[in-house]
PDB file of N, CA, C, O and CB in Angstrom:
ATOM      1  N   UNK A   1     -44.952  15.993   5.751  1.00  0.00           N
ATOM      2  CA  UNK A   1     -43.663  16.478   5.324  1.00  0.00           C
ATOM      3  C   UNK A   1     -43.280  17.636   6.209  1.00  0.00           C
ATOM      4  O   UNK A   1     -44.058  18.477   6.657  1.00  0.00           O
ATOM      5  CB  UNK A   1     -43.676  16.887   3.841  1.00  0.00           C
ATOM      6  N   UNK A   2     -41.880  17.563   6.416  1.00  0.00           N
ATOM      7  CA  UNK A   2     -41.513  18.796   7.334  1.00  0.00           C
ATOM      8  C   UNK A   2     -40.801  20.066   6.569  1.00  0.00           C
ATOM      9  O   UNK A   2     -39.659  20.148   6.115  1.00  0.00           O
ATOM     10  CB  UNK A   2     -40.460  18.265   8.508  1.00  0.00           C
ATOM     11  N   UNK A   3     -41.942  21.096   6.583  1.00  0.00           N
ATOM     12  CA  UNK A   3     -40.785  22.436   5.591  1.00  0.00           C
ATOM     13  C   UNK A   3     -40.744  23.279   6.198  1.00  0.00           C
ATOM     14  O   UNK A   3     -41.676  23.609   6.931  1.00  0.00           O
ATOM     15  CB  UNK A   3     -41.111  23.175   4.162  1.00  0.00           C
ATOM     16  N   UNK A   4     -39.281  24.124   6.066  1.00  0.00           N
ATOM     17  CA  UNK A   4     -39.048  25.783   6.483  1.00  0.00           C
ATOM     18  C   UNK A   4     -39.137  26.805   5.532  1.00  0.00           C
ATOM     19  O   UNK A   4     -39.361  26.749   4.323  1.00  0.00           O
ATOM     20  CB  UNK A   4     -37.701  26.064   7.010  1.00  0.00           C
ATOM     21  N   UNK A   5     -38.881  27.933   6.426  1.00  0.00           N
ATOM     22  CA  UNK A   5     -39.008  29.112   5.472  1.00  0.00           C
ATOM     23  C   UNK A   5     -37.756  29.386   4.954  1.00  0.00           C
ATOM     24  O   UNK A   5     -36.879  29.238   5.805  1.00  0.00           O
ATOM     25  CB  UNK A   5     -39.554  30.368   6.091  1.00  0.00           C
ATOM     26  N   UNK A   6     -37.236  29.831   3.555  1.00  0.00           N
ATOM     27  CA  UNK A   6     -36.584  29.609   2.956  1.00  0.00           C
ATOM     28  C   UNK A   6     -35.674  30.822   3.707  1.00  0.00           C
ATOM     29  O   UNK A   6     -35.931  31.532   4.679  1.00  0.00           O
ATOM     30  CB  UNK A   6     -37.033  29.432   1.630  1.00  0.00           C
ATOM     31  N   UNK A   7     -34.476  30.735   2.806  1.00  0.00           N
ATOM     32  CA  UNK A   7     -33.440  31.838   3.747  1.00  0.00           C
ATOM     33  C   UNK A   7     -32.794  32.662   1.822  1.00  0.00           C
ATOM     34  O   UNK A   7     -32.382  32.176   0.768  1.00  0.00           O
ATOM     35  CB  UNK A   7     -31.510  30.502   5.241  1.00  0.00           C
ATOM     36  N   UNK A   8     -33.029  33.844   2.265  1.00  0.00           N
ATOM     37  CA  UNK A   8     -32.525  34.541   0.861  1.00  0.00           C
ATOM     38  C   UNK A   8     -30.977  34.601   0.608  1.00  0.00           C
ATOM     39  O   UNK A   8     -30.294  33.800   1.246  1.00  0.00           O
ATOM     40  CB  UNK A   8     -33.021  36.097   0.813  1.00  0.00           C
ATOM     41  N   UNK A   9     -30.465  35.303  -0.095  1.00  0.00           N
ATOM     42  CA  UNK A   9     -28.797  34.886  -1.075  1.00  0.00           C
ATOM     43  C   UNK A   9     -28.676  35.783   0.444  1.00  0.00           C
ATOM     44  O   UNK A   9     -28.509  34.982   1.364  1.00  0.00           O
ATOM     45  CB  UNK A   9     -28.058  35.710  -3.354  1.00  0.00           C
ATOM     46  N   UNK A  10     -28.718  37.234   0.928  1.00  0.00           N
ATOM     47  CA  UNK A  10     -28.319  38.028   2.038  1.00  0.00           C
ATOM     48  C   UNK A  10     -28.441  37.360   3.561  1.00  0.00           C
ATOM     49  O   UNK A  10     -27.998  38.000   4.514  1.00  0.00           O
ATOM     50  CB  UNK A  10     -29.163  39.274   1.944  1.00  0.00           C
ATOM     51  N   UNK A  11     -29.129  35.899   3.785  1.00  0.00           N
ATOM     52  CA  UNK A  11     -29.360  35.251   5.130  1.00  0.00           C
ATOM     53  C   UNK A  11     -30.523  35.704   5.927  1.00  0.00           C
ATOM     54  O   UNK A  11     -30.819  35.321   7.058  1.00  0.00           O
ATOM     55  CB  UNK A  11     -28.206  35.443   5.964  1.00  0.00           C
ATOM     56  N   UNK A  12     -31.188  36.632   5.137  1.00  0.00           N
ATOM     57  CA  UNK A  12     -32.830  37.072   5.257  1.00  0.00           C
ATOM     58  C   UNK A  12     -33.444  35.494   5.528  1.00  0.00           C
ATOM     59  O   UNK A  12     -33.271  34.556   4.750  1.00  0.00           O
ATOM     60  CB  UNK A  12     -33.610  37.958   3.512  1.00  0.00           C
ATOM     61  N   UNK A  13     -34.172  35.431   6.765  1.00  0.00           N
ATOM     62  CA  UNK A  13     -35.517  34.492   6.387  1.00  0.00           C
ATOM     63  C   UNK A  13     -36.609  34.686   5.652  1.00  0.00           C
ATOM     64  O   UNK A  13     -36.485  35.900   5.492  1.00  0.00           O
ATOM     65  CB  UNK A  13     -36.136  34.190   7.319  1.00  0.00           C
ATOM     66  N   UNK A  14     -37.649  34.388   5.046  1.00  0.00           N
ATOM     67  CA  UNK A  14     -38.533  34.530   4.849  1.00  0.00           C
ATOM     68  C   UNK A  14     -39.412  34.269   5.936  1.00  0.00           C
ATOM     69  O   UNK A  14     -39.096  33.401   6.749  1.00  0.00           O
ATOM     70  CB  UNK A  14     -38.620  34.091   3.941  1.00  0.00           C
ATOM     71  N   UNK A  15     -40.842  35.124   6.101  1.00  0.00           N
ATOM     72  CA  UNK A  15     -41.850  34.877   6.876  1.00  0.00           C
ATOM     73  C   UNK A  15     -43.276  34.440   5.999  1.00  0.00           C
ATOM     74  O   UNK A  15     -43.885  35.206   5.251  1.00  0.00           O
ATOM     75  CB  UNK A  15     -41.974  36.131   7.739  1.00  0.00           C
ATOM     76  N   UNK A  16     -43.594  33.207   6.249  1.00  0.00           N
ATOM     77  CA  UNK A  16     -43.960  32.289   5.424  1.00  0.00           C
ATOM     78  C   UNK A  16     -45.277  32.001   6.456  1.00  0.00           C
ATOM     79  O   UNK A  16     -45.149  31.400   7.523  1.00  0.00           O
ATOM     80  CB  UNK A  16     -42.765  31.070   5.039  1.00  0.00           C
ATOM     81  N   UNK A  17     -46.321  32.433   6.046  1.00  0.00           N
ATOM     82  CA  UNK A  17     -47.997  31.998   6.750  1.00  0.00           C
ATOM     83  C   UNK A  17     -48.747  30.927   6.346  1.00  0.00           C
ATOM     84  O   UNK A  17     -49.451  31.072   5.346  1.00  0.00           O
ATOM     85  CB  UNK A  17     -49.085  33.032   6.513  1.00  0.00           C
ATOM     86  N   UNK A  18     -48.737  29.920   6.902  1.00  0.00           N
ATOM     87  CA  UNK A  18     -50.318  29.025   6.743  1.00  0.00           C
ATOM     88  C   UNK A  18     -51.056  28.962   6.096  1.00  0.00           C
ATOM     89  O   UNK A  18     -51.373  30.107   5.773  1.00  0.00           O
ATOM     90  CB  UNK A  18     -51.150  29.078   7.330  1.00  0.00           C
ATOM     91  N   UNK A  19     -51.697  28.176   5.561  1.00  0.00           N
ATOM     92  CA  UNK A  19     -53.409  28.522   5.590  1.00  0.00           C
ATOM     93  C   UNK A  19     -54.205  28.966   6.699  1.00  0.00           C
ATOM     94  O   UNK A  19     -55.244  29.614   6.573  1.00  0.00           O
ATOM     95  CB  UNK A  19     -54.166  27.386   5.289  1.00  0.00           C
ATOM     96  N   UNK A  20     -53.682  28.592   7.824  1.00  0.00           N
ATOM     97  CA  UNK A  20     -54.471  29.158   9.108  1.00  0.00           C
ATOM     98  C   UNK A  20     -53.794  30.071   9.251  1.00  0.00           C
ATOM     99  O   UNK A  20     -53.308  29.941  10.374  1.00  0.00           O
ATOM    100  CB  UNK A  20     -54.648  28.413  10.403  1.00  0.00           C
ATOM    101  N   UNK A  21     -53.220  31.487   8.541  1.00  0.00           N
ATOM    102  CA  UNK A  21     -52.618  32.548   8.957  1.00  0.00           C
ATOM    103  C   UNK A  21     -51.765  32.611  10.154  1.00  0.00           C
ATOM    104  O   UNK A  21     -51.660  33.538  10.956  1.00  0.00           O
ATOM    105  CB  UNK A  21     -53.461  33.329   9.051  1.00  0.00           C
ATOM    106  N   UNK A  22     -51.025  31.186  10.138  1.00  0.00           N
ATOM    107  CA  UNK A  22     -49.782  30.967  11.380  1.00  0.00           C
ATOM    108  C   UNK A  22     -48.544  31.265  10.740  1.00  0.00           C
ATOM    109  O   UNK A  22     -48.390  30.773   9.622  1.00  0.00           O
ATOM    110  CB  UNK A  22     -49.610  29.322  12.058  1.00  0.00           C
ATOM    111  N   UNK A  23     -47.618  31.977  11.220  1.00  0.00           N
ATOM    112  CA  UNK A  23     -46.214  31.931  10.605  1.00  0.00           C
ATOM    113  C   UNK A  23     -45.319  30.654  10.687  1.00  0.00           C
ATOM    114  O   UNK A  23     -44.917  30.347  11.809  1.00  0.00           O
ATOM    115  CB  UNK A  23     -45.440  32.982  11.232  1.00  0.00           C
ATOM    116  N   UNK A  24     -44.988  29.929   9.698  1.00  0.00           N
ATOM    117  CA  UNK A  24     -44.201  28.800  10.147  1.00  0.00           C
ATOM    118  C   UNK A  24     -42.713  29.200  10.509  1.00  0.00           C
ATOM    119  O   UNK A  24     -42.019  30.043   9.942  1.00  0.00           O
ATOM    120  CB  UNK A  24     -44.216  27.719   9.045  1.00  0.00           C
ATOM    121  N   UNK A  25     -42.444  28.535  11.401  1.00  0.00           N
ATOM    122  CA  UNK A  25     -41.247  29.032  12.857  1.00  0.00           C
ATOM    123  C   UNK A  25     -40.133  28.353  11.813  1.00  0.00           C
ATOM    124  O   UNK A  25     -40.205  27.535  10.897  1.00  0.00           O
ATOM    125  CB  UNK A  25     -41.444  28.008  15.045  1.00  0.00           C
ATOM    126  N   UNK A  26     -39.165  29.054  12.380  1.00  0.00           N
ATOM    127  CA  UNK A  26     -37.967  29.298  11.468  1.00  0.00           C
ATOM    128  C   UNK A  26     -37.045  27.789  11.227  1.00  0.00           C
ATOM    129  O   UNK A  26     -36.442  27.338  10.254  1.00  0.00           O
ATOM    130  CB  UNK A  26     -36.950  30.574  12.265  1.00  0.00           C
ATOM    131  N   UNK A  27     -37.288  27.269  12.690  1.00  0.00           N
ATOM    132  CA  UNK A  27     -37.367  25.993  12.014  1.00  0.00           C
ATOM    133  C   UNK A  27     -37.505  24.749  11.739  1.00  0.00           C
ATOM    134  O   UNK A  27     -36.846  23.735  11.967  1.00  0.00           O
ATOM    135  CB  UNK A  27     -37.051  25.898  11.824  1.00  0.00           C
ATOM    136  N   UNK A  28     -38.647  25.033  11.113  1.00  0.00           N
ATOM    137  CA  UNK A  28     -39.582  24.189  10.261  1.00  0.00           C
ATOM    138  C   UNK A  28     -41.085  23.793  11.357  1.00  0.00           C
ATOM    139  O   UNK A  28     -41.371  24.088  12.517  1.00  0.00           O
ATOM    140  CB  UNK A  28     -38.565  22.581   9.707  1.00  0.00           C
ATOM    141  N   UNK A  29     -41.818  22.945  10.207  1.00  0.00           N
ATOM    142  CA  UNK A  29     -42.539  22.275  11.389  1.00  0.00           C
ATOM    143  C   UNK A  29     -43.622  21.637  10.027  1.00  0.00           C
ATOM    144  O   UNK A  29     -43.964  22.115   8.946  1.00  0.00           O
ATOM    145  CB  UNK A  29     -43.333  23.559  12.953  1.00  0.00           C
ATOM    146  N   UNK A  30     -43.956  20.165  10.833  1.00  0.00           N
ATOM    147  CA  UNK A  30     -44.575  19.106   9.987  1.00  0.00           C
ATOM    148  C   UNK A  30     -46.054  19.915   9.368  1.00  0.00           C
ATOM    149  O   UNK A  30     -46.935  20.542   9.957  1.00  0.00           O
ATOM    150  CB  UNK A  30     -44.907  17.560  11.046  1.00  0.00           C
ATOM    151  N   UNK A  31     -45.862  19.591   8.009  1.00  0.00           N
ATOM    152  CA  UNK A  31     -47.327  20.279   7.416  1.00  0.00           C
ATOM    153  C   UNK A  31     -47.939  19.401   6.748  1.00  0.00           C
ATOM    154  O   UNK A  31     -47.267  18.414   6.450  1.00  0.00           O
ATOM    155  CB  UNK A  31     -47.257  21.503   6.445  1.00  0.00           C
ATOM    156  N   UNK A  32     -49.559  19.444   6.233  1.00  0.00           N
ATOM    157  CA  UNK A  32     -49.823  18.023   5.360  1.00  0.00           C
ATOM    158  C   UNK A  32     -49.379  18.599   4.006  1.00  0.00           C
ATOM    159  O   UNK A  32     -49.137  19.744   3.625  1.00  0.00           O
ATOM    160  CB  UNK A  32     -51.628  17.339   5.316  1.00  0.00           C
ATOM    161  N   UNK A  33     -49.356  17.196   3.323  1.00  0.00           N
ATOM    162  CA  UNK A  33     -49.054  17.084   2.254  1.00  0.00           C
ATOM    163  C   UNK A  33     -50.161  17.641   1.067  1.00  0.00           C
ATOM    164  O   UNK A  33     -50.717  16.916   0.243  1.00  0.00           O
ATOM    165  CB  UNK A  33     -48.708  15.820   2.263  1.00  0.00           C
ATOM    166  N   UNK A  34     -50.286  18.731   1.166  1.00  0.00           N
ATOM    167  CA  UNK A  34     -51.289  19.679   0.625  1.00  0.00           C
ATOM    168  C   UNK A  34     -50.870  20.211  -1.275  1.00  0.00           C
ATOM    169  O   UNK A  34     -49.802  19.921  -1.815  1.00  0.00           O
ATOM    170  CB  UNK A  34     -51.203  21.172   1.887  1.00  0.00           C
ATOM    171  N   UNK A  35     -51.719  20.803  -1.787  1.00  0.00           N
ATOM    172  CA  UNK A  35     -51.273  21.938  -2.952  1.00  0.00           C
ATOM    173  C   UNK A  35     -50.428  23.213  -2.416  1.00  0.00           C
ATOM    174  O   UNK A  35     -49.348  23.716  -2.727  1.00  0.00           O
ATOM    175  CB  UNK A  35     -52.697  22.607  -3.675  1.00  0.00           C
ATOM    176  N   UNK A  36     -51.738  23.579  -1.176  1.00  0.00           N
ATOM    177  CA  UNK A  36     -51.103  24.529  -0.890  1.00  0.00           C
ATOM    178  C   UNK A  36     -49.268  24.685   0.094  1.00  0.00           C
ATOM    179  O   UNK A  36     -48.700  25.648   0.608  1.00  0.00           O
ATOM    180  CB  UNK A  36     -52.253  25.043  -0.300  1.00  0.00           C
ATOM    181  N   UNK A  37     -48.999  23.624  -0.010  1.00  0.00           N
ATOM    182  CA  UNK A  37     -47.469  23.141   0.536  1.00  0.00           C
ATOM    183  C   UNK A  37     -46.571  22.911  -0.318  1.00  0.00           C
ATOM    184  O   UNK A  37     -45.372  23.136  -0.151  1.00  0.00           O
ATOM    185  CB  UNK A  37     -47.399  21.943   1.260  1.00  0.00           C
ATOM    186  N   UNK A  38     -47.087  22.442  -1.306  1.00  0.00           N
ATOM    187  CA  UNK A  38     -46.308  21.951  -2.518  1.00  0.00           C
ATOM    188  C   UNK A  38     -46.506  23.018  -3.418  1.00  0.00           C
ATOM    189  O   UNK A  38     -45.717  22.536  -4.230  1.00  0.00           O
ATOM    190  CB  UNK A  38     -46.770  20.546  -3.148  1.00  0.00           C
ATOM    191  N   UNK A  39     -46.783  23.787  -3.832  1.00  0.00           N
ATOM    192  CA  UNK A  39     -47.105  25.190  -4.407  1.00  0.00           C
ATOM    193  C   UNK A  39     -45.873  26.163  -3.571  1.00  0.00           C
ATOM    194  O   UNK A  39     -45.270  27.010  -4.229  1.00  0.00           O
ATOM    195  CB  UNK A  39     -48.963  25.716  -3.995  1.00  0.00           C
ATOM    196  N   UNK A  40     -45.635  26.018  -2.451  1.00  0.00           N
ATOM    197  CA  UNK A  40     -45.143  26.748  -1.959  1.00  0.00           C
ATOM    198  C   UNK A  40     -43.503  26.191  -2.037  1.00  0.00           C
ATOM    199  O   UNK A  40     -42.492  26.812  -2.363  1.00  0.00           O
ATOM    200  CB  UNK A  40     -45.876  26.971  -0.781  1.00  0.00           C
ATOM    201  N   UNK A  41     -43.614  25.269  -1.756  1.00  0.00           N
ATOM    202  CA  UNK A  41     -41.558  24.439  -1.893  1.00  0.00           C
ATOM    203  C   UNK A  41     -41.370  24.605  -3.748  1.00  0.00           C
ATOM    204  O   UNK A  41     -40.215  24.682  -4.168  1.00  0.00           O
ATOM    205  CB  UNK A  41     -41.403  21.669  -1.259  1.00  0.00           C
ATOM    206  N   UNK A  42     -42.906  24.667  -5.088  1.00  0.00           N
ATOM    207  CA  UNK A  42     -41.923  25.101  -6.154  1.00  0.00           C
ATOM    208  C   UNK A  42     -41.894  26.363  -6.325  1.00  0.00           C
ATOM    209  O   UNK A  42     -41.139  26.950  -7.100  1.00  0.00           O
ATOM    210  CB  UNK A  42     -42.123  24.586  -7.384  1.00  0.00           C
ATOM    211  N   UNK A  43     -42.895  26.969  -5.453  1.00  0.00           N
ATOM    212  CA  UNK A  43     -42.427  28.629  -5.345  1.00  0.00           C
ATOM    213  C   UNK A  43     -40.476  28.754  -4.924  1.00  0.00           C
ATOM    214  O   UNK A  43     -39.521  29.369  -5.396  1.00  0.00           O
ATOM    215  CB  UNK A  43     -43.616  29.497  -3.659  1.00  0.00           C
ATOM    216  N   UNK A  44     -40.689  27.825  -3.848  1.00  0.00           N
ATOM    217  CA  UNK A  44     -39.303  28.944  -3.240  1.00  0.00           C
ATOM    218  C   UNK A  44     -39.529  29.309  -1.874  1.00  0.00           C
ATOM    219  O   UNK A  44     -38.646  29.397  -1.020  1.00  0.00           O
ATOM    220  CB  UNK A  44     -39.156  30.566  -4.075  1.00  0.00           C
ATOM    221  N   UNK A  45     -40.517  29.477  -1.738  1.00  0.00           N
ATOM    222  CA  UNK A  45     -40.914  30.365  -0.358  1.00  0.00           C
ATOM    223  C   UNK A  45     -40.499  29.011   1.091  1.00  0.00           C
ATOM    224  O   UNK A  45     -40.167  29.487   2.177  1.00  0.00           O
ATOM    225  CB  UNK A  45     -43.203  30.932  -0.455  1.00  0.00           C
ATOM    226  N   UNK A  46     -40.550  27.725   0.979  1.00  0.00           N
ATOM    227  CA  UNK A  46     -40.292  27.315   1.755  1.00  0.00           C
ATOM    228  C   UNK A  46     -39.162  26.176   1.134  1.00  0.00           C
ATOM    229  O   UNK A  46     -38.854  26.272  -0.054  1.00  0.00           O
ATOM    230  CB  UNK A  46     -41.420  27.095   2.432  1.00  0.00           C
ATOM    231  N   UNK A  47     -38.691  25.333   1.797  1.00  0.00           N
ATOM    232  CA  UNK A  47     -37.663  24.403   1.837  1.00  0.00           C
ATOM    233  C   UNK A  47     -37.931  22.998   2.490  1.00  0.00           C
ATOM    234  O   UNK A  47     -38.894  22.904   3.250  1.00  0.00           O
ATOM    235  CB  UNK A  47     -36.614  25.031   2.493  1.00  0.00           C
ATOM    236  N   UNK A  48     -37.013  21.717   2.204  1.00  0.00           N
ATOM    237  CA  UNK A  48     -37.569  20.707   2.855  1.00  0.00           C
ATOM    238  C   UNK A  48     -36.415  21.158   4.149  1.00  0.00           C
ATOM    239  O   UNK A  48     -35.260  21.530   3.942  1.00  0.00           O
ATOM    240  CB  UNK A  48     -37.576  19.033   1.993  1.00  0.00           C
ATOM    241  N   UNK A  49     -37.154  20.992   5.664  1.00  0.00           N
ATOM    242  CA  UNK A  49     -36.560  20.947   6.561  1.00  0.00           C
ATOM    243  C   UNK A  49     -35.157  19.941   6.975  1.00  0.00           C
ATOM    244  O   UNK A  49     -34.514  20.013   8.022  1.00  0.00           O
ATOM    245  CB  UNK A  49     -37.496  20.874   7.158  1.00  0.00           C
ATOM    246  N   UNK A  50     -34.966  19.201   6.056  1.00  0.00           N
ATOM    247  CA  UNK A  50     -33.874  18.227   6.774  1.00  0.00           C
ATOM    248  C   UNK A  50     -32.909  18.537   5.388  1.00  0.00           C
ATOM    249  O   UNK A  50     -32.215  17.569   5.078  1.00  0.00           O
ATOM    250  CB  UNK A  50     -34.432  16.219   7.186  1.00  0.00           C
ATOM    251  N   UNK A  51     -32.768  19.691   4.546  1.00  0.00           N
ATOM    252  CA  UNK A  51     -31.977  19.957   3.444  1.00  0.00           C
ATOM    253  C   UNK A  51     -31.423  21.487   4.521  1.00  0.00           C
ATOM    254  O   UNK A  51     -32.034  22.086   5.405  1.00  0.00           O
ATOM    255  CB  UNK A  51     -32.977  20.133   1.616  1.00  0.00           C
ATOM    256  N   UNK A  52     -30.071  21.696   3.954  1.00  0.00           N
ATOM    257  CA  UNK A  52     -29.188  22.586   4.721  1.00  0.00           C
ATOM    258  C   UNK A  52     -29.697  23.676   4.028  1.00  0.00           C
ATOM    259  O   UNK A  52     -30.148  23.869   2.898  1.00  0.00           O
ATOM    260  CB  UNK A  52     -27.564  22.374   4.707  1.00  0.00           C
ATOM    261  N   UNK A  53     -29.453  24.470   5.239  1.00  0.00           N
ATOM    262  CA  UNK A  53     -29.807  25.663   4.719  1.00  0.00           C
ATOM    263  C   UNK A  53     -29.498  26.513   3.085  1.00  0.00           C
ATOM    264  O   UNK A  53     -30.290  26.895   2.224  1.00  0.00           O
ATOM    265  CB  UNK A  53     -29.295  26.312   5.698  1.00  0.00           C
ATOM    266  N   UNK A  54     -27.868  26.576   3.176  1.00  0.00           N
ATOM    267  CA  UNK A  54     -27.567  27.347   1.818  1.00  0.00           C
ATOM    268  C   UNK A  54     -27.267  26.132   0.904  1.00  0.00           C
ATOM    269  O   UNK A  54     -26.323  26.168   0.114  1.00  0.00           O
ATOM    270  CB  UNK A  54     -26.186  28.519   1.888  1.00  0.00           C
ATOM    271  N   UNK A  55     -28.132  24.991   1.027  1.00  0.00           N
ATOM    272  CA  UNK A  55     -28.538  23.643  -0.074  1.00  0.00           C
ATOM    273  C   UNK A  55     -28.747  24.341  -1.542  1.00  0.00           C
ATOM    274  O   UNK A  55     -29.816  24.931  -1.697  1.00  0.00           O
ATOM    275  CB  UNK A  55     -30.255  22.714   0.425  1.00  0.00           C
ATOM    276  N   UNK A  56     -27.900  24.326  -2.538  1.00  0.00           N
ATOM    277  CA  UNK A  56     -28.605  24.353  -3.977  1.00  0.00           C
ATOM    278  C   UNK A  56     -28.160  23.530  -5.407  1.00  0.00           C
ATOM    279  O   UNK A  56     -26.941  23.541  -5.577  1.00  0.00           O
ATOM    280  CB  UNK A  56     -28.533  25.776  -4.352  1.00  0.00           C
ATOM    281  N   UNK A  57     -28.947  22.810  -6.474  1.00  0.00           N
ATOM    282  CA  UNK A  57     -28.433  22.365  -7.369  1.00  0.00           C
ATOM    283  C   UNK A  57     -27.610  22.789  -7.711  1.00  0.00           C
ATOM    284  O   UNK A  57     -27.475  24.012  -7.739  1.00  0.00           O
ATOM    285  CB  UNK A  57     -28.896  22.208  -8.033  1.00  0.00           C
ATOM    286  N   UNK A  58     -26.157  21.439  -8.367  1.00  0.00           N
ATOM    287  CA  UNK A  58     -24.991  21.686  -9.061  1.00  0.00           C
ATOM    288  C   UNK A  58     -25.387  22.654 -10.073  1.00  0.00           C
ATOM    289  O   UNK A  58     -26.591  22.878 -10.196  1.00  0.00           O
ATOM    290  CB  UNK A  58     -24.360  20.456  -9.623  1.00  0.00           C
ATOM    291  N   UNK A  59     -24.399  23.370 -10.949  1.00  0.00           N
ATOM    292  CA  UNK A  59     -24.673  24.031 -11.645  1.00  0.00           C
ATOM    293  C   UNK A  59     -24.728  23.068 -13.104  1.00  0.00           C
ATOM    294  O   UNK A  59     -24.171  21.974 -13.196  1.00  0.00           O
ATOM    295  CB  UNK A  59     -23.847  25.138 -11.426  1.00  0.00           C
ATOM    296  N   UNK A  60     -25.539  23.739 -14.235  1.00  0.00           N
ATOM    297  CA  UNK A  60     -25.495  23.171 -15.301  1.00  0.00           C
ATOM    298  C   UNK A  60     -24.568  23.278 -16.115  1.00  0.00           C
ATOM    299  O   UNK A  60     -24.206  24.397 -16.477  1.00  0.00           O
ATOM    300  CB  UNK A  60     -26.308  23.346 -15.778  1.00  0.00           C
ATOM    301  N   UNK A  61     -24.138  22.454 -16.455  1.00  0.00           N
ATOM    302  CA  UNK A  61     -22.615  22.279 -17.332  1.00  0.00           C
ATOM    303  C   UNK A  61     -22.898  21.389 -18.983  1.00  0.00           C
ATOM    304  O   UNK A  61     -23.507  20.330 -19.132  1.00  0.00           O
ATOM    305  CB  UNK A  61     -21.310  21.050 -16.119  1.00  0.00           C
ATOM    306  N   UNK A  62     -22.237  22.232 -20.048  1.00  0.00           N
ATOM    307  CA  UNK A  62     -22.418  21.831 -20.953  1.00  0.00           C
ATOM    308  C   UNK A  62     -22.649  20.488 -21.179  1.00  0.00           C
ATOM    309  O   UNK A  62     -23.677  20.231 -21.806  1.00  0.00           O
ATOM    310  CB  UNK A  62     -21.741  22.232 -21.432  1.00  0.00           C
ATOM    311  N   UNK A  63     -22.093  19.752 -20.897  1.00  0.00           N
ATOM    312  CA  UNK A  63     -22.105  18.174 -20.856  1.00  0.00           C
ATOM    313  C   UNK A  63     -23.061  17.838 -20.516  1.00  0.00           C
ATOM    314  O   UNK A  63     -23.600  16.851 -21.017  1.00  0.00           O
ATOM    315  CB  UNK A  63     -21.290  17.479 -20.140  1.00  0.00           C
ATOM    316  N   UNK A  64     -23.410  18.290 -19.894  1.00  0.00           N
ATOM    317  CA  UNK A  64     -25.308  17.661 -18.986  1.00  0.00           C
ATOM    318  C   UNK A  64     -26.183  17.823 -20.341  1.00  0.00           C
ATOM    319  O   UNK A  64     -27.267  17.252 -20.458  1.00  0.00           O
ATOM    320  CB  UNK A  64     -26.323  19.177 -17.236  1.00  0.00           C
ATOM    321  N   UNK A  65     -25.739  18.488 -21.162  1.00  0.00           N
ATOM    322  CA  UNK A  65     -26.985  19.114 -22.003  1.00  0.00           C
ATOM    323  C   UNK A  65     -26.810  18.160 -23.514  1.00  0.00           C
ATOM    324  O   UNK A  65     -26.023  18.105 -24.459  1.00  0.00           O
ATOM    325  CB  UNK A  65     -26.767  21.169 -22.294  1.00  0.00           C
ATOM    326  N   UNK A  66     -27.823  17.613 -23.152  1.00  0.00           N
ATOM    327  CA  UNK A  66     -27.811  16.491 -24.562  1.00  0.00           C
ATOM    328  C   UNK A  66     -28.459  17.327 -25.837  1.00  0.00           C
ATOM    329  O   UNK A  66     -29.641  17.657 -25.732  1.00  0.00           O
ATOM    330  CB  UNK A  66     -28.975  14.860 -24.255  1.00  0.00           C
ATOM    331  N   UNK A  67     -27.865  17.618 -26.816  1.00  0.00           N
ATOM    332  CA  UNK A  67     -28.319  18.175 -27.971  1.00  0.00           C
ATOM    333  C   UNK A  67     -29.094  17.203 -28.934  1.00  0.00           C
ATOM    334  O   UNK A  67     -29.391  16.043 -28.652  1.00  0.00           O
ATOM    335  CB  UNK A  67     -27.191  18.750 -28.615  1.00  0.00           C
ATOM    336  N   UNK A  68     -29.387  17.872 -30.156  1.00  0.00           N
ATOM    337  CA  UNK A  68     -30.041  17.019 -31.100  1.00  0.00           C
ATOM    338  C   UNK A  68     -29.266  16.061 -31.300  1.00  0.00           C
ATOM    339  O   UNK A  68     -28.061  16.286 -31.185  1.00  0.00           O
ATOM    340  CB  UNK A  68     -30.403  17.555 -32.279  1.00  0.00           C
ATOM    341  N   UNK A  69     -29.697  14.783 -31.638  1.00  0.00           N
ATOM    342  CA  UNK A  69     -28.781  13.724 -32.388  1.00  0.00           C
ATOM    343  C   UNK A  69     -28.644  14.025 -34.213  1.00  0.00           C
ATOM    344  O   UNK A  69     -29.513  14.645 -34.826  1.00  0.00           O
ATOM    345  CB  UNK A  69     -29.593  12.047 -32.072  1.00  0.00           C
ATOM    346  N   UNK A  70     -27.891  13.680 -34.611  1.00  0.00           N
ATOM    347  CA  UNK A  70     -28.159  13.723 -36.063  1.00  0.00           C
ATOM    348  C   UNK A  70     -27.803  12.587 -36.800  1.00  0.00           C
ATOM    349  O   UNK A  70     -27.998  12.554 -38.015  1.00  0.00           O
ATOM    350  CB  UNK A  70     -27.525  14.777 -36.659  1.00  0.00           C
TER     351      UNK A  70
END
C-alpha cells in the first residue's frame, strides 16, 4: 500500500518515521501492509497516497442517523 504523511487543518505536514527510523517523504512511498501501517492511517498520522490531499468525509447529517424503530 502506498501512504503519506498527513497534512494538518494549517497545511503543516506531518513528519512521520518508520519502523526503520526513516522519515516517509512527503510524497508518499509503498509500505507493507503491516499493524504498524495500519495503526498509523487510523491514527491520522498518515494518509492513503492516491486520496487528495485536503480529502475528508461528508459531514454527518441527521438523515444518515437511523434512530430506534418503535
Amino acid at each position: 500500500m502506498k501512504v503519506k504523511p498527513a497534512t494538518l487543518a494549517d497545511g503543516a505536514v506531518l513528519q512521520v518515521r518508520g519502523p526503520n527510523m526513516q522519515l516517509l517523504p512527503a510524497g508518499g512511498q509503498d509500505v507493507p501492509e503491516t499493524q504498524f501501517w495500519h495503526r498509523r492511517l487510523l491514527h491520522g498520522d498518515v494518509a492513503p497516497a492516491d486520496a487528495p490531499a485536503e480529502a475528508e468525509p461528508p459531514p454527518l447529517i441527521a438523515e444518515d442517523v437511523k434512530g430506534p424503530t418503535q
